[in-house]
C-alpha positions in Angstrom: -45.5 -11.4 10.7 -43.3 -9.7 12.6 -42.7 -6.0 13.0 -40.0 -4.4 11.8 -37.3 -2.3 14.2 -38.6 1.5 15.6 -36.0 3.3 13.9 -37.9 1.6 10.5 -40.8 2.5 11.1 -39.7 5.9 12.5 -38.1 6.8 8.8 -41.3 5.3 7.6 -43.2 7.9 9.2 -40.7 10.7 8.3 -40.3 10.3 5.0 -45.0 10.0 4.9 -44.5 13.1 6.9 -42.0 14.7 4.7 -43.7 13.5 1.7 -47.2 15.1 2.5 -45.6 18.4 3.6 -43.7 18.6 0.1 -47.1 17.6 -2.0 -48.4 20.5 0.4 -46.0 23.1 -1.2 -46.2 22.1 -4.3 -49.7 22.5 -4.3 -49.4 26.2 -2.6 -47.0 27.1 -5.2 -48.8 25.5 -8.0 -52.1 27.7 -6.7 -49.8 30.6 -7.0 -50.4 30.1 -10.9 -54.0 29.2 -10.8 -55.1 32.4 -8.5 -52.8 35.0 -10.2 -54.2 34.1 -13.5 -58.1 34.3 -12.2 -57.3 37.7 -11.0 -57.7 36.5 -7.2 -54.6 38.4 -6.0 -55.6 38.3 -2.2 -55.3 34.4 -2.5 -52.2 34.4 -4.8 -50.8 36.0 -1.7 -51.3 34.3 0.6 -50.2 31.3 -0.9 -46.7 33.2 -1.8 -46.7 34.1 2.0 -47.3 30.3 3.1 -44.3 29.0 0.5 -42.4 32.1 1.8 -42.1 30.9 5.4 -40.8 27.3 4.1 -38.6 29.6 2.2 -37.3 30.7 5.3 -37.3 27.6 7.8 -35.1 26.1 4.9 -32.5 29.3 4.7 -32.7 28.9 8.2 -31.5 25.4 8.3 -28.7 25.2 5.4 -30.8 24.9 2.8 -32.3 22.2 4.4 -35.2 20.7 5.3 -35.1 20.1 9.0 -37.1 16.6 8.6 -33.7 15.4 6.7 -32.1 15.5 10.2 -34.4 13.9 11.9 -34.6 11.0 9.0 -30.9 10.8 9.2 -30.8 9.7 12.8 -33.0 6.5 11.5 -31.0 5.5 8.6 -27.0 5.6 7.3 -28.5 5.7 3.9 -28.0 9.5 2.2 -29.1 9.0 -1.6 -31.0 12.2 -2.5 -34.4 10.8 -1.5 -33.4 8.9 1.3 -36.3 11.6 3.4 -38.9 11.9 1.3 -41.1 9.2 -0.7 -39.9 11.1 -4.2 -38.1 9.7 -7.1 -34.1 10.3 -6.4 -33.8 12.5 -9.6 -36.8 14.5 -8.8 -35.9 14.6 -4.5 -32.6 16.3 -6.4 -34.0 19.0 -8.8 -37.2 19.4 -6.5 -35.7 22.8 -5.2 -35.0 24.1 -8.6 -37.8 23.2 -10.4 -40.1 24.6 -7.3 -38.0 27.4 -7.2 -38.3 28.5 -10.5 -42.1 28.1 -10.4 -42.6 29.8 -7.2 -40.8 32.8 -8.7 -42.0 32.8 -12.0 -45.5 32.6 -9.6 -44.6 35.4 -8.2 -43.6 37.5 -11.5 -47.0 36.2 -12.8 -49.0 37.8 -9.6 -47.0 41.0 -10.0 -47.5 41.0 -14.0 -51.0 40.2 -13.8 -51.6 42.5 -10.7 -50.1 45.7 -12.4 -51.9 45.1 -15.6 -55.4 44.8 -13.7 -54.5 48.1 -12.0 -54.2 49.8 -15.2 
């Protein structure tokens, strides 16, 4: 069997890369939820500070994930999940859908942290 070309298996090792660093997030912003609603506010936090600095690198950068430009020097191909190891639809909407849940996150902590202070 032979192997395939280096800029193949470079993309091949973006879009892992990529792919573990966006479950990563999700997971951090999906805790948001599961600590804000078990009262654990110091956690909740944190994990809003760790999805904030992605917040930033991608503001930074266009709205875009630097790992896109690096994948882009690999491939010609620029379908919405030509990066990541996502479905295309979801690759699209993934910023709005883990938008809106890292803010509504945040609304949660802030809801459930002013009603505990009460």
């Amino acid at each position: 069997m032979q192997n395939p070309p280096p800029s193949v298996a470079r993309l091949v090792a973006i879009k892992a890369i990529h792919t573990v660093i966006w479950a990563f997030f999700v997971v951090c912003i999906l805790a948001i939820w599961v600590f804000a609603l078990r009262g654990d506010y110091a956690h909740a936090a944190l994990a809003i500070g760790i999805v904030l600095v992605e917040v930033l690198v991608l503001i930074l950068n266009g709205w875009n994930c630097p790992l896109t430009a690096v994948a882009a020097r690999y491939t010609d191909g620029r379908h919405d999940n030509f990066d990541i190891y996502l479905t295309e639809w979801l690759a699209r909407q993934t910023k709005l859908i883990l938008g809106t849940l890292y803010v509504a996150g945040i609304a949660l902590t802030l809801a459930q942290w002013s009603n505990a202070s009460l």
